[in-house]
N, C-alpha and C positions, 0 to 999 in steps of 0.2 A: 574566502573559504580556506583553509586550514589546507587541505587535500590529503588528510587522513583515511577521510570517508568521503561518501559522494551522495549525493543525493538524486534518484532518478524518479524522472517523473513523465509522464504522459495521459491523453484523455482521448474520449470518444463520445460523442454528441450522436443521439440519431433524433433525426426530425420530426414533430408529430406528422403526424399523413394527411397530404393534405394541403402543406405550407410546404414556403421553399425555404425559407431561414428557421435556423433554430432560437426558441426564445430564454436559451441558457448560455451563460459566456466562462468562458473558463481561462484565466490570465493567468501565467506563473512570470515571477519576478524575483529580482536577487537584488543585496547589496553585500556589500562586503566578507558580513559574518551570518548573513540570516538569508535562507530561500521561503522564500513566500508564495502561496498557492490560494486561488479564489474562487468561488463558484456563486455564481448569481444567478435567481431563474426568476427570470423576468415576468407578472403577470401575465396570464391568459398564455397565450399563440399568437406565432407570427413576425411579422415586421416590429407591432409594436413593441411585443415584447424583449424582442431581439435587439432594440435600440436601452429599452429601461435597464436590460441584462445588462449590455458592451457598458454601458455606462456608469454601473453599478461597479463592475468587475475591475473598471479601469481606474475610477475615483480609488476605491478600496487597497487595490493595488499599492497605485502612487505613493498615496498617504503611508499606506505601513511599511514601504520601503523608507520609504522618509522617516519613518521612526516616530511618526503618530500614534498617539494614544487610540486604544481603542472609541473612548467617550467620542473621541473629536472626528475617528472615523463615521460613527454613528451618525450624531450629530449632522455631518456634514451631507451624508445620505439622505437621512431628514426631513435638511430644509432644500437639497436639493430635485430630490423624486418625492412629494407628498401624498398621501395616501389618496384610494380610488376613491373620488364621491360617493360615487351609488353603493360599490361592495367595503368599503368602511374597510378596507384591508390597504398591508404596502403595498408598493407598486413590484417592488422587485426584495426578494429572500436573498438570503446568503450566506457561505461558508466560507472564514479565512483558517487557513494553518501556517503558523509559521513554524520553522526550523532553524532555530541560532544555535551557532555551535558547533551543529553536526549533531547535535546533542538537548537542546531543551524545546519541547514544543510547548506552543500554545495554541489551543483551538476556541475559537470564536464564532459564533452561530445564531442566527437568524433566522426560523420558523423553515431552515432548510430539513431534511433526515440527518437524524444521528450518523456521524463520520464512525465508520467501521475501523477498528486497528487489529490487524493482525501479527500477535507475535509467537515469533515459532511455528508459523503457521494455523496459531488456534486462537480466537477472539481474545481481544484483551482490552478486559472491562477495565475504565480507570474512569477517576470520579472527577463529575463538574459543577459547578455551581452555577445559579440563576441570578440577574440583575436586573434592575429598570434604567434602561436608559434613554431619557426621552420619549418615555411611554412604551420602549419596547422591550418585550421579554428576551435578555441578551443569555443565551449560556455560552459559559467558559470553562476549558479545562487548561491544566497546566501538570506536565509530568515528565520525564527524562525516556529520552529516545534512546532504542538498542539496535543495534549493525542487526538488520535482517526485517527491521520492523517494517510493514507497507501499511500505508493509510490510504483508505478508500472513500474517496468527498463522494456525495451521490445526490440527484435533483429528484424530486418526490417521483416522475415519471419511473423512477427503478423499481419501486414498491408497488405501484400500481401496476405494472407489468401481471398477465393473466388475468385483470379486475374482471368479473362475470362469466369467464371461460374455466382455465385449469383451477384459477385461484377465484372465487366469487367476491371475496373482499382485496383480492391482490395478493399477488406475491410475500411482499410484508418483511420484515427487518429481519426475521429469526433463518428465514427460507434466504435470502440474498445472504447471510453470516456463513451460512453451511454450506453453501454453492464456493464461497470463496475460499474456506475450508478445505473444501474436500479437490478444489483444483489449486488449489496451492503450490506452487515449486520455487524453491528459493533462487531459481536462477531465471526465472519470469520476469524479463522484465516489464516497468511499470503500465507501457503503453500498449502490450499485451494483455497483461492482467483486463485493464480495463478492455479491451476487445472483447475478449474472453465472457465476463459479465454483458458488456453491450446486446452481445451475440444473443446471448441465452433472453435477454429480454425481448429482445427484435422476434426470437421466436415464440416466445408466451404473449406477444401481442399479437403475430398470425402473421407476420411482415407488417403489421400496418400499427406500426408505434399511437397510441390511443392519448400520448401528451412527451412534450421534450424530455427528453430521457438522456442523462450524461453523468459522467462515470471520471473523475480526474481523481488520479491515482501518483500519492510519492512514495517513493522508498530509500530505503538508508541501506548502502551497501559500500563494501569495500572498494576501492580505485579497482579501474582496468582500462588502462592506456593501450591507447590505437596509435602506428605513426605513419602516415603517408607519405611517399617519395615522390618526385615527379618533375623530371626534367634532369639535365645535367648542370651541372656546374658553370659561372660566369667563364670558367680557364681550367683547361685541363690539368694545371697544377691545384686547384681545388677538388679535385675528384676523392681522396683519401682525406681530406678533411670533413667534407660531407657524408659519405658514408661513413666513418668511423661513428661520427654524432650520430648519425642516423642508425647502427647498428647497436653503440652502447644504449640507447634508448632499451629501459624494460619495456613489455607489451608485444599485441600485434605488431606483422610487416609487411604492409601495402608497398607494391610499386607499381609505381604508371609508367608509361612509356617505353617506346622499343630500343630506346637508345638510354635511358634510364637504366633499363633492364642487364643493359649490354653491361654498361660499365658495372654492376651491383653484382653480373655474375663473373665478370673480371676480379671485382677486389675479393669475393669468394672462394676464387679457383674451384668454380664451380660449372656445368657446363648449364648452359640457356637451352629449352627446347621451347618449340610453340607448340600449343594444344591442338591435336585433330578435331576437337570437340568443339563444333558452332552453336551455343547454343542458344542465341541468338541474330538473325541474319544482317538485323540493321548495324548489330555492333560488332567489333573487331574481335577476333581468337582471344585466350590468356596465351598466359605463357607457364611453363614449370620451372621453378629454379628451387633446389634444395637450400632451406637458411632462410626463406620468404615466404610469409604464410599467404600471398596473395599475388601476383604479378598478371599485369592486365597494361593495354596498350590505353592509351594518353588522353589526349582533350575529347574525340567523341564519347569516351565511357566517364568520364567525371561529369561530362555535360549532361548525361545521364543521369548521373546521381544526384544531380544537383534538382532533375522536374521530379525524383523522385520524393526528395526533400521539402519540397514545395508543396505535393500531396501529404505526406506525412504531417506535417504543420499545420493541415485543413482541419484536424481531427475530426472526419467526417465518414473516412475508408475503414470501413471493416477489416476488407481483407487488400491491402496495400497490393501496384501492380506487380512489387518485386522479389511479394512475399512465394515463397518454393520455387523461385525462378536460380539458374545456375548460373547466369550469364555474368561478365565481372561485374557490369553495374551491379546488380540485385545483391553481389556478395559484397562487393565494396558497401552498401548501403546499410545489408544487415551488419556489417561492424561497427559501422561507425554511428547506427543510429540506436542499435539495441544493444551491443558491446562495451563499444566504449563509454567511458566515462571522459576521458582525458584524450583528445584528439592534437596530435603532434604533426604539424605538416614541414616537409624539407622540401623547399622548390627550388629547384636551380634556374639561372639566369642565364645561360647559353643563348649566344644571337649567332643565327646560321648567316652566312655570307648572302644567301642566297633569300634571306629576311629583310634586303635594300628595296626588293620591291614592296610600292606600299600594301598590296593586298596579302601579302602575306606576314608583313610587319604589324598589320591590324591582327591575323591570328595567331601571331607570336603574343601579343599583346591579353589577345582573348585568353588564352592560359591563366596569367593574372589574376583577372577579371572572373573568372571561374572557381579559382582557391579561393578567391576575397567574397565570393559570393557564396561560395558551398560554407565556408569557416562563420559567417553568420547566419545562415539559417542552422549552422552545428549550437553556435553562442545562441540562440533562438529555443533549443529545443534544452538549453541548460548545461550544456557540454562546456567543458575549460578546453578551449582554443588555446594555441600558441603556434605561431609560425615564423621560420628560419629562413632567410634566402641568403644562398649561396654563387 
């Protein structure tokens, strides 16, 4: 990717009522130059269908990161999930979009709902053609992406939403257009968006979603780098080496740790206070330092944001546990998961003397262990990682 622009994306599955798996899967994937977005809705409800979806979602995937043809994606569907004996239909629907470039999409679609584009915030009609391939009615569109545009993939369960209640024949494509319309904000981001619709469906079905219903949502927006700090330096003669990197950094400024903190409001000439404000009891105070837009104490609040990143990734949470929470995880979380684009981490290498015991050389250790693991579910959800050790 270029990193001109960025491409943000997120989604939100609710279950039919009833079942414990959903039978829609939703894979995003990348190579190089192109981000790739899938949506399978697996026949019927349930396990099985939740198996034909994963299946569907992940083959499709692979293949057009691979730079497969569409035919051969098909194809390969095909002769792999063959249609239902009895009901003479696939097994599992689908919506691919790709984004090469930053810039040219192509949408590819399988008896799934019309992908909804919003630009400028108001529907944007653009034109697709129909094909056979392999006996299936394939449509495809092809047209050039603009910074601002959101694409909304959606599983027939969104349309049906209200079927026999508010709506008697469902909710329906014009009604879900003008709902995304009229809550439009160009600084929504993607996995919102999709909340936002989820929600509204969740409640035109009365809580009790009447068939899998999911909502995967990208958008094209300008960079916005995040950079976190955390720890000190291998040698106190690296202290102004690390920070200068870490301050020339555009974007946000997270700091972790108390002694992080220390040195950060040293090379500021700035004074360090801790917050009176708990507002969380399991987790440690923040801290205030003028020049940081964030400053929060070390391994227990990243290990925080790390189960929080782990829900996030389930696409299954409405309303996420850290969503209006003030506490540093919860802030650390909403930057780095709906903020950023571009997540920059500066970890220093500091061994306390007093880290020759082995139990606390294991959670010297675990710090690590916790970047390396937060930094891939960040690469997980589409974010450009990059990480510094000092």
């Amino acid at each position: 990717m270029s990193g001109e622009t960025y491409i943000d994306t997120g989604y939100i599955s609710l279950i039919k009522h009833g079942e414990q798996l959903c039978g829609d899967r939703v894979v995003f994937a990348s190579n190089e130059n192109t981000r790739i977005g899938v949506l399978a809705d697996g026949l019927g409800s349930g396990v099985k269908a939740n198996i034909l979806a994963t299946l569907t979602a992940q083959i499709l995937a692979t293949m057009s990161v691979g730079g497969m043809s569409v035919e051969d994606c098909v194809n390969t569907i095909v002769r792999t999930l063959p249609e239902c004996n009895v009901r003479k239909i696939a097994y599992s629907t689908f919506t691919i979009i790709k984004i090469r470039d930053e810039k040219y999409v192509e949408l590819t679609r399988f008896d799934n709902p019309h992908t909804i584009v919003l630009r400028n915030g108001k529907n944007y009609n653009f034109e697709y053609h129909t094909r056979m391939i392999d006996g299936k009615k394939i449509y495809e569109s092809r047209f050039e992406a603009e910074v601002g545009d959101v694409f909304a993939v959606i599983s027939d369960g969104v349309g049906f939403a209200g079927l026999g209640g508010a709506y008697p024949f469902g909710w329906g494509r014009e009604n879900v257009v003008s709902f995304l319309e009229d809550h439009y904000d160009p600084d929504m981001p993607a996995r919102r968006i999709a909340s936002t619709l989820a929600e509204e469906c969740l409640s035109l079905y009365g809580g009790k979603p009447g068939d899998d219903t999911t909502i995967a949502v990208m958008r094209l927006v300008e960079p916005h780098p995040v950079n976190l700090m955390i720890g000190p330096p291998s040698s106190s003669g690296l202290d102004d080496v690390m920070l200068k990197a870490f301050f020339d950094q555009p974007g946000k400024r997270i700091v972790c740790g108390g002694s992080t903190n220390t040195i950060a409001a040293r090379y500021l000439g700035r004074e360090l206070t801790a917050s009176l404000d708990y507002c969380d009891s399991d987790l440690p105070p923040m801290y205030e330092l003028d020049g940081v837009d964030l400053s929060t104490e070390g391994a227990l609040t990243i290990s925080r944001v790390l189960e929080y990143a782990d829900e996030y990734l389930s696409g299954t949470q409405l309303h996420p546990r850290w969503e209006g929470r003030r506490d540093g995880a919860a802030r650390i979380a909403r930057l780095l998961f709906e903020t950023a684009t571009d997540v920059n981490f500066f970890v220093g290498c500091a061994m306390n003397p007093a880290h020759q015991n082995p139990k606390l050389s294991l959670a010297f250790g675990a710090k690590f262990q916790l970047i390396d693991k937060l930094a891939k579910r960040l690469e997980e959800m589409g974010k450009r990682v990059n990480t510094r050790f000092f």
